[in-house]
N, C-alpha and C positions, 0 to 999 in steps of 0.2 A: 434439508437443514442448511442453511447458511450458517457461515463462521466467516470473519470477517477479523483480519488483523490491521492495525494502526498505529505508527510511533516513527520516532526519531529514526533518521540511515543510521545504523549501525547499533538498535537498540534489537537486535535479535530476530529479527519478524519471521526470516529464511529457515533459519534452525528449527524453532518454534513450529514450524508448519509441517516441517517435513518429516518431525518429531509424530504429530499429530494424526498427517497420514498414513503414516508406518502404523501407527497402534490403533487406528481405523481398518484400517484394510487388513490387520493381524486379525482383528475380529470379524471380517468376512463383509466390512462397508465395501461399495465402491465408492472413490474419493474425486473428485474433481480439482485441480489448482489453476485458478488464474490470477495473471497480474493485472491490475487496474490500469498498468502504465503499456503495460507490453500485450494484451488482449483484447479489452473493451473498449471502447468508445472510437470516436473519428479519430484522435490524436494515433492512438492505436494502428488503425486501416492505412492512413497517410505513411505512417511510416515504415509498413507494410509494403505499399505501393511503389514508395522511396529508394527502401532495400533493395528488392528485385531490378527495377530499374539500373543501381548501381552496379549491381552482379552480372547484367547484362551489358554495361559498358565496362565491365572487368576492373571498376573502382571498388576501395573497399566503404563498408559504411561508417558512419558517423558513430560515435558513444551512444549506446541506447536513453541514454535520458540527458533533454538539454541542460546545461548549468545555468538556476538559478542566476536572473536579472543583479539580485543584487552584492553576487559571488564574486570576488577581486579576479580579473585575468589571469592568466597565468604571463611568463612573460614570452615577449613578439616583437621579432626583427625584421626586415624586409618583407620579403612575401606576405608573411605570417600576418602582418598587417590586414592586407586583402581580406583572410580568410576570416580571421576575429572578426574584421568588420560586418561580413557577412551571417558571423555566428552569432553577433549582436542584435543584427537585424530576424534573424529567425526564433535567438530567444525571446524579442519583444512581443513578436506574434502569437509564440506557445504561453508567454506569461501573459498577453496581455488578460486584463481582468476581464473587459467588456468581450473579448471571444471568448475566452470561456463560461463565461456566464450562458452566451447562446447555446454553448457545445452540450453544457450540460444537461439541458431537457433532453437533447438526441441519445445522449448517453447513456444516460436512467430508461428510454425507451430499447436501446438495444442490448444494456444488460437484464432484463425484462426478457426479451429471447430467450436469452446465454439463461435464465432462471426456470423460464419451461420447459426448455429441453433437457436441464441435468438435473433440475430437481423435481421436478414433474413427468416427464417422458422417462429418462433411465433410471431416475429412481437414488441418486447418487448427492453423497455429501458435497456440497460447493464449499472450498475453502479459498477467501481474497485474501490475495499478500498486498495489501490497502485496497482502499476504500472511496465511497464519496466521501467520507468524512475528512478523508486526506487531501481532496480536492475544493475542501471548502476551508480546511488550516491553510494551504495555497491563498486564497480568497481572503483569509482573514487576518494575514498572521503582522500586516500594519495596522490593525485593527478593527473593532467589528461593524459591518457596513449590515444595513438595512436589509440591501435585496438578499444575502446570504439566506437573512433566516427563513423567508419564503423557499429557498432550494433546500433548507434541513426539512421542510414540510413536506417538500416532493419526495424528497428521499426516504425511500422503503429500508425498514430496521431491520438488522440483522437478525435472527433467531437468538446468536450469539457474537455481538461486539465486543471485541477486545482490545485494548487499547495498551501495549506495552512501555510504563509509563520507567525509561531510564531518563534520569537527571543529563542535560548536555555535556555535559563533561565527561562521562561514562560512556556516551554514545560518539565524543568525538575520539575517546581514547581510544576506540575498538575501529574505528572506519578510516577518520579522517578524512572523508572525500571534501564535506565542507563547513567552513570556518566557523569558531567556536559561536562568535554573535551571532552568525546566521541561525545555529541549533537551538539557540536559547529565545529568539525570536519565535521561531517554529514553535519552540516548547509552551511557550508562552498561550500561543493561539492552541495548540491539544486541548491546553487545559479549559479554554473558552468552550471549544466545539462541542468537546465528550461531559461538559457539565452539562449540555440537555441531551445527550444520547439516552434512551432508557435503559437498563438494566445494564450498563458499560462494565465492562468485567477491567480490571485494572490490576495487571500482574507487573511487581519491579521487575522480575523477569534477574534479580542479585543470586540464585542458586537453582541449579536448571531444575532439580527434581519438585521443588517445592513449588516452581513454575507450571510445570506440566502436570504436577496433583493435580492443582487448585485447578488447572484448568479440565480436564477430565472429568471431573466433581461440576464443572457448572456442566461441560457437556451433557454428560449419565445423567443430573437432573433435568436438562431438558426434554431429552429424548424420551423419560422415564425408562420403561423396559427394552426400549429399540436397542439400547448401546449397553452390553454387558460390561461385566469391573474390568478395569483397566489391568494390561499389562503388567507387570514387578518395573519399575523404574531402574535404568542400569545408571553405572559410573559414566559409562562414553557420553551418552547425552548430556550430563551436568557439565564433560569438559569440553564439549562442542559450545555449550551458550557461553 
């Protein structure tokens, strides 16, 4: 089974999952977690490549995920010049639109692997902390371009999509990593992607137990008898989300 989560930084995804796995694996699943950003595809392996190489010249590495093209600098004096500039020039690459476009057929073919090995060979729950669909909000979130929806046809549906739909403001209350317009842009393009997702599960994700019911309830109806009733929901989980 795939499960598959999607939404705002700061809209829950982490808690949510690990919620998920716990009370999978309480019932005796084996549970798989990858990140889309830190796991699959080429962007993934590159910066794989990157790390090591750094550790080997005894540098440390970079923030695991670049900032966003249209995110304000932070501020930069002397040196610091240099290296923005060059942060500039790297994030143009990672965002541009036309290489990822290319990237993402390679992508869909290598998480295709990563899909017959844990859910077909070991037999094991796959759970995404995002998705392609998250890579096509990237792709869409100036608005909706043509070639996109040919890449929502490539893209293989999840058993179970979910899409944790907090309002920007609520997601930038809890993170803050980045700026209120940008989340609200972002928010904007969700709401485009996951109206043709099929069966998109759409949790506010506003009270954790009521989150993780509703979610358990779509799983156990998928699975039919494979996933017995859920766990008792406790207090800690409510005050973690």
């Amino acid at each position: 089974m795939l499960i598959t989560f999607s939404g705002l930084d700061g809209a829950g995804k982490s808690t949510l999952i690990a919620w998920l796995r716990a009370a999978l694996e309480a019932k005796g699943h084996s549970v798989a977690v990858l990140h889309m950003n830190d796991d699959v595809g080429v962007y993934a392996y590159v910066r794989a490549v990157r790390d090591r190489l750094l550790r080997f010249l005894g540098r440390p590495a970079p923030p695991p995920h670049a900032t966003p093209p249209d995110s304000p600098p932070g501020p930069r004096a002397g040196a610091r010049r240099f290296r923005h500039a060059l942060r500039r020039i790297r994030n143009a690459l990672v965002w541009s639109p036309t290489v990822r476009w290319c990237v993402y057929p390679v992508d869909l073919l290598i998480f295709a692997v990563y899909r017959l090995y844990l859910e077909k060979l070991t037999h094991r729950v796959l759970l995404m902390d995002r998705y392609f669909y998250d890579t096509l909000v990237d792709l869409s979130k100036d608005g909706p371009r043509p070639r996109n929806r040919l890449l929502e046809v490539l893209t293989p549906a999840p058993d179970v999509p979910v899409l944790l739909d907090v309002p920007p403001v609520r997601a930038f209350e809890r993170k803050r990593e980045y700026p209120l317009d940008y989340l609200e842009r972002r928010w904007i393009a969700y709401q485009s992607v996951f109206s043709r997702v099929p069966a998109c599960v759409r949790l506010r994700n506003a009270e954790a137990q009521l989150a993780q019911a509703r979610l358990w309830r779509v799983v156990t109806e998928h699975a039919g008898q494979a996933v017995p009733a859920p766990a008792p929901l406790d207090r800690a989980g409510e005050q973690q989300l």
